[in-house]
C-alpha positions in Angstrom: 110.0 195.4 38.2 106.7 194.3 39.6 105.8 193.7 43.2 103.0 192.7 45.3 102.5 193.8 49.0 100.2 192.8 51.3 98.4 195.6 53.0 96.0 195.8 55.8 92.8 198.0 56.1 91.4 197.6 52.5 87.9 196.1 52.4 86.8 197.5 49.2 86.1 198.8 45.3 86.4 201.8 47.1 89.6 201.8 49.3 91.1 200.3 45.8 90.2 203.4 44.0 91.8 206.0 46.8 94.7 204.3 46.7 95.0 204.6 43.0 93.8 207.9 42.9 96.5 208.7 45.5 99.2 206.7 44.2 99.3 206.2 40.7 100.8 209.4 39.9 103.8 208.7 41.5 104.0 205.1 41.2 102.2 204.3 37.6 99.7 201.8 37.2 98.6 200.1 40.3 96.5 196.7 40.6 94.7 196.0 43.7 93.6 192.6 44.2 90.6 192.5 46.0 90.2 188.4 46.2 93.3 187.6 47.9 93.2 187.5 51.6 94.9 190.1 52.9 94.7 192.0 50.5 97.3 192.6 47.5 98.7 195.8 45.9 100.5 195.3 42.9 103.0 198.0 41.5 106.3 199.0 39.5 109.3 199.6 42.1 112.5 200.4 40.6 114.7 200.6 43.4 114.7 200.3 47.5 114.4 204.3 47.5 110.8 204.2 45.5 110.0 200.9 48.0 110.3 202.6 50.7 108.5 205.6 49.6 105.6 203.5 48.4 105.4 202.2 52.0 105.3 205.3 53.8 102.9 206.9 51.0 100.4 203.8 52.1 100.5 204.3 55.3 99.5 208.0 55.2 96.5 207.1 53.5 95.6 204.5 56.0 96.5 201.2 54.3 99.6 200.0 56.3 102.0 197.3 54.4 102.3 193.8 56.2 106.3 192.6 56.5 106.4 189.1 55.3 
């Protein structure tokens, strides 16, 4: 299924495109919306396991996921 995440640190086309570049390997096809305030990243997670790893992979590219 789909889900969105909130993520801190991305300002830009650019920060979108690493972390699509990075990610979308792993995790298919990833949207990034740029408009919403903070930001959004929207993806396919399947179970808690792929969640998590999602999280972690975000934060070692330097885009940290906000807890609602």
């Amino acid at each position: 299924m789909k889900k969105t995440f909130k993520a801190e640190n991305i300002n830009c086309q650019n920060c979108a495109n690493m972390i699509k570049g990075s990610l979308e390997d792993d995790f298919g096809e990833i949207e990034v919306n740029l408009g919403a305030n903070p930001k959004e990243v929207t993806v396919e997670i399947n179970d808690e396991a792929s969640e998590a790893k999602f999280k972690e992979e975000m934060s070692e590219i330097g885009f940290d996921i906000i807890d609602e």
